[in-house]
N, C-alpha and C positions, 0 to 999 in steps of 0.2 A: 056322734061326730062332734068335733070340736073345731074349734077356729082362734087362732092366738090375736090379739091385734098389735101388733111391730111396734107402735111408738109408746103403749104404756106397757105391754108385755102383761095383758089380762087376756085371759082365755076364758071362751065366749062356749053357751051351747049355739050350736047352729054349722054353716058351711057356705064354706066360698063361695061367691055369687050368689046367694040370697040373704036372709035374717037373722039375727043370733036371736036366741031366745028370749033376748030383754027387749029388741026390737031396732038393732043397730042392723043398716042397710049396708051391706058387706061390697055391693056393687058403687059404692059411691066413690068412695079410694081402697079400689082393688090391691094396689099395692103394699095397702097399710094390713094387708090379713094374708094368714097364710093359715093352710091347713094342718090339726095337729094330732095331735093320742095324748097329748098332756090332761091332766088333773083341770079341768073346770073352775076357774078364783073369781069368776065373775060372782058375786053380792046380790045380782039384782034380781026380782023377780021376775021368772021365766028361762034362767040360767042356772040359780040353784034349784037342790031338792028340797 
């Protein structure tokens, strides 16, 4: 599962209302994440393979 985040448009591993894989708290500005099936761009460890 993936998670996009709206104002830089990086897509995160993880899922709305909890963690992305690098450790972004997805409940903090809900508004800013939306759920996605997009490609994964997130860099950081815990997001990529």
């Amino acid at each position: 599962m993936a998670v996009k985040h709206t104002p830089t448009e990086e897509v995160h591993r993880g899922y709305k209302g909890g963690t992305t894989g690098c450790g972004f708290d997805t409940t903090e500005h809900p508004d800013h994440w939306i759920s996605s099936n997009s490609v994964i761009t997130c860099k950081k460890n815990g997001c990529k393979d």
